[in-house]
N, C-alpha and C positions, 0 to 999 in steps of 0.2 A: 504494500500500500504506500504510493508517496500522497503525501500531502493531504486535505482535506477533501471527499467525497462529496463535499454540497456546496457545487460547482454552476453557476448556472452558464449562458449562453452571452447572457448581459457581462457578465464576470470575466469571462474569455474573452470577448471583444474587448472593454478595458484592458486586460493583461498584453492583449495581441497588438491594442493602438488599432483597430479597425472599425467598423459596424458589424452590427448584429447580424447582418444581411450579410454579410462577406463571412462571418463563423457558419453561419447556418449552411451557403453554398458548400464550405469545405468539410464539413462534417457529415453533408451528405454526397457529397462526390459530384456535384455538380461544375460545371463551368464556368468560365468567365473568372477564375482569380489565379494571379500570378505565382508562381511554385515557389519561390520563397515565402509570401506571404501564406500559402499555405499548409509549408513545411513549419512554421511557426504556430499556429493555428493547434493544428496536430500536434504539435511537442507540448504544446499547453494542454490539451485539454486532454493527453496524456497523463502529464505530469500531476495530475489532479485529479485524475481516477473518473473522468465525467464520459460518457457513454451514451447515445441517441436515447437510451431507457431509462436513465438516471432520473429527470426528472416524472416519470413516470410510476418509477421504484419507491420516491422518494413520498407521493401521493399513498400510494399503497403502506408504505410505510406507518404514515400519518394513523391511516387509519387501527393498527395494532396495539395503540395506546399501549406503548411499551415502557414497563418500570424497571428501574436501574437502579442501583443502591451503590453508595460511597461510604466506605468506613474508615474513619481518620481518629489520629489524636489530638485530644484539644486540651491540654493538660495545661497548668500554669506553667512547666517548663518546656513545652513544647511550641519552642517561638517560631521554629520554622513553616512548621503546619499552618501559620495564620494567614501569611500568604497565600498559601497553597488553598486552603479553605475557600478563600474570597474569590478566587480564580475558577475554583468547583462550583461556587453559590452564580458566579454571572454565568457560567457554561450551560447550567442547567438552566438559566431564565430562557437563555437563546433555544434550546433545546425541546421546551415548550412547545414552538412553535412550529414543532415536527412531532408533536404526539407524545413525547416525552415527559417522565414523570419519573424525577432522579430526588431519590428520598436520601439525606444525608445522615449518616448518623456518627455523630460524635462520641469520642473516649474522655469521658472525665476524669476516671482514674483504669487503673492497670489490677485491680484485685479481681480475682478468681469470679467471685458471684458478677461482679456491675458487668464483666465481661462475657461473661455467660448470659446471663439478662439481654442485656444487648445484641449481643449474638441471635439470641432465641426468640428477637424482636423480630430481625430481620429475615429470620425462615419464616416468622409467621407473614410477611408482607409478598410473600411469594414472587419476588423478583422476577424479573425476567433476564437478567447481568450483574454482577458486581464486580466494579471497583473498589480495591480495601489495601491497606498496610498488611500486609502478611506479619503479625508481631508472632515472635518467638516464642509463645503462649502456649498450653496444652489444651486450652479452651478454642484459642484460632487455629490449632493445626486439627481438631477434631471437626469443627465447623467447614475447613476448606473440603477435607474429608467425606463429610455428605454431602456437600455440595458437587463436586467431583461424581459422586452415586448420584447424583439426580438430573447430569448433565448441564448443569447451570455451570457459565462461561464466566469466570474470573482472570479479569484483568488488575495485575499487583503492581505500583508503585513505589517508589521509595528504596524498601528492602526485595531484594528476590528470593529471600529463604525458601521458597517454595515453586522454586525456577518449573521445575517438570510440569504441575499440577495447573499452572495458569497459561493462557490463549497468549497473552503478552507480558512485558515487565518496559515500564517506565521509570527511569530514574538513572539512579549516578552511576560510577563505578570509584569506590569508593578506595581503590586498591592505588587506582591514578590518581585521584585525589590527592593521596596522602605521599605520595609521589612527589605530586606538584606542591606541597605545602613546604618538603625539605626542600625544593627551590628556592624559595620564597623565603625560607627560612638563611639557608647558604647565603642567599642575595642580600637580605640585610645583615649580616655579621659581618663580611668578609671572609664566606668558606671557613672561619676557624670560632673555636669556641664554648663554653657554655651554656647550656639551653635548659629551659625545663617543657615535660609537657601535663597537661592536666584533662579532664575531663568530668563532665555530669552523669555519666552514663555508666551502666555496670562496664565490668571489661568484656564479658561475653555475647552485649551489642555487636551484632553484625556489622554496623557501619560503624563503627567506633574499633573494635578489633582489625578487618580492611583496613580504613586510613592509618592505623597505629603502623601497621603490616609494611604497607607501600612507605611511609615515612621511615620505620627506621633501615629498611633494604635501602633504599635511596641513600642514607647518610650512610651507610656501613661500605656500598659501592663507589660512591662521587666522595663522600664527603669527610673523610675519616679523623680527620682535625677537628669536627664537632662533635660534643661530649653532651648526651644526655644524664643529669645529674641525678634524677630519678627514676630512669628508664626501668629498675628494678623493683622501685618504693611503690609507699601510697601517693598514685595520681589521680584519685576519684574524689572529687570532694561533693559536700551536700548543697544544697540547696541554701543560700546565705551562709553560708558555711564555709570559708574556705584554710582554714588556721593549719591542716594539712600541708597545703599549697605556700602558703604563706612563710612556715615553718624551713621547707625545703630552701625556700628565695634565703631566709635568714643563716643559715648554713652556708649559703654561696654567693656572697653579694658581688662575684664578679661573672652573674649570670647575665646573660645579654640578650636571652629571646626566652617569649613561650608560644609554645604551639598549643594551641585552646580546642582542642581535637573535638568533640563531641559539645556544643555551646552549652544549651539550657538554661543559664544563668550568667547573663552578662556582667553582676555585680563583680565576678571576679576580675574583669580587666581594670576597673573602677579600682580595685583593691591594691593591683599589680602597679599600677600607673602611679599609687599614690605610696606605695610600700619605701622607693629605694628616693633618696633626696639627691642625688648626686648625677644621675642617667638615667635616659627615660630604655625601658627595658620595650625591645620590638615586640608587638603583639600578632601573630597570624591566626585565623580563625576560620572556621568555615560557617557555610548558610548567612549570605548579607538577605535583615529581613529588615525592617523599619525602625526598629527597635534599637538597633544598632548602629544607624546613620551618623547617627549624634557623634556615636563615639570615634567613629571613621574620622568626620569633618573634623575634630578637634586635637586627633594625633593618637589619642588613647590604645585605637588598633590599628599597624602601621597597614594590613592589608588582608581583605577576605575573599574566600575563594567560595563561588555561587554553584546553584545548580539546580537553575531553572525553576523555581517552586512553582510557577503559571504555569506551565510545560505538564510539571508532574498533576497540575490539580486540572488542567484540560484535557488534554491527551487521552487518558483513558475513560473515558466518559466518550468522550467522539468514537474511540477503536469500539466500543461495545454499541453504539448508536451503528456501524458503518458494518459491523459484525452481523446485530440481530434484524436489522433492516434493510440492507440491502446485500447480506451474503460474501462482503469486503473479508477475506482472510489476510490477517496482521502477519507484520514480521513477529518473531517471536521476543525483539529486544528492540527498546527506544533507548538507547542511551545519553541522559543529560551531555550538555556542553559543561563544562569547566572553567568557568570565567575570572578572572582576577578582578576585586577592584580594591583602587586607592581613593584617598579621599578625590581625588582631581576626575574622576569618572565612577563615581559613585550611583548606583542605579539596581534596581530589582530586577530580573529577566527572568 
């Protein structure tokens, strides 16, 4: 599948720079348009999955009043998701207006029953697709499970723990990531050094274990003059809680960076920023959300590395609309881009 399925004719002619009358002759092999312009014509509405039946499909569609279900985390440390959410909430307005009925459901917390409750909401609304977080859960891998048994089409974001069992997977690779972070990392030190890294996250996060992965292969191949100081220690801290973290920095005040591997709690760069009186200590971080602009523009975090939250909160809500409506079979992987920013090009994508 390249690109988006709900392509019109109108659409194509803008793309192509033509009239409507000039797509409509080349799509149906008519005469009268010059072969560049129609080898153009062609590549587009190629490129876009649009077909003489599409909008035809797309009527018929309508009429299936099809529901779709999104399951995300909305936790107080889960800043990244909020993006992502807001991106889900406008997809599904647009959505509507194809028959669509994309029921959200939020993770307030992570404990066994709320996620089973929830869970058991969403069998009862008899979906017809879902988009969901695949979390590392005994209550989500039992849920993916029936669903799996009852033929309903799960498309996963974010994490792919459950790569085999889902139609598609949208989201990072969190291995490059973490990759590019000890760039980023070597790039403001000058290649040599002490670093610390931390995180909000257990260690046996998927995306938090990958980036750790990719980061320290990177420094241990390129980079071997930088020294992580707790690469062995406690690097999980809690929630406003950082005297861990804190602790390590005091033990080594001629540390020069931290990698903020798994966010949750930005209070810590706040913490780091204001800990050493003498140098301001580089901060690298991942997921730029809103939240965290602030502290970009003002130096606090010298640089974050993105990945796509709109991407991940559109994309599969369309692959499941393009799926169950018009019979589109998906790549099996979307992989986010990996964006850098600094304050001087600061921006959510």
């Amino acid at each position: 599948m390249k690109g988006f399925i709900m392509i019109t004719i109108r659409e194509i002619a803008k793309l192509a720079g033509v009239s409507r009358g000039t797509v409509d002759r080349v799509l149906n092999n008519r005469t009268g348009v010059n072969a560049e312009t129609s080898r153009i014509v062609k590549q587009i509405a190629e490129e876009h999955g649009y077909s003489p039946s599409a909008p035809g499909k797309m009527l018929a569609a309508k009429s299936k009043h099809l529901k779709i279900g999104f399951i995300v985390c909305d936790r107080s440390m889960d800043i990244f998701f909020h993006s992502l959410i807001k991106a889900a909430e406008q997809k599904a307005e647009e959505l509507k207006s194809f028959g669509v009925r994309v029921n959200i459901y939020k993770l307030k917390n992570l404990s066994d029953t709320y996620v089973e409750d929830v869970l058991r909401q969403v069998e009862e609304d008899k979906l017809d697709g879902i988009a969901m977080l695949p979390l590392q859960l005994p209550a989500v891998d039992c849920f993916i499970k029936r669903m799996k048994e009852r033929n309903t089409p799960l498309v996963f974001f974010n994490l792919n723990s459950q790569e085999e069992e889902g139609l598609a997977y949208v989201g990072c690779d969190y291995y490059e990531a973490g990759r590019v972070a000890a760039g980023l990392i070597a790039l403001s030190i000058g290649n040599k050094g002490k670093i610390v890294i931390a995180t909000s996250y257990h260690k046996e996060t998927l995306s938090f274990s990958e980036r750790l992965n990719g980061f320290i292969d990177e420094l241990d191949r390129e980079y071997p003059e930088i020294e992580i100081v707790n690469r062995d220690e406690d690097y999980i801290f809690q929630e406003d809680d950082y005297s861990n973290i804190l602790k390590v920095l005091s033990g080594n005040p001629d540390v020069k960076a931290l990698y903020l591997v798994n966010p949750g709690d930005y209070g810590l760069c706040k913490a780091v920023a204001g800990f050493f009186k003498d140098h301001r200590v580089k901060i690298i971080t991942n997921d730029l959300v809103e939240e965290k602009m602030e502290l970009l523009m003002d130096g606090t975090i010298s640089a974050a590395i993105g990945q796509e939250p709109l991407k991940q909160g559109t994309l599969p809500l369309q692959i499941l609309y393009d799926y169950l409506s018009l019979g589109v079979i998906p790549e099996k992987q979307y992989i986010t881009n990996l964006s850098i920013h600094i304050k001087q090009n600061a921006y959510i994508a």
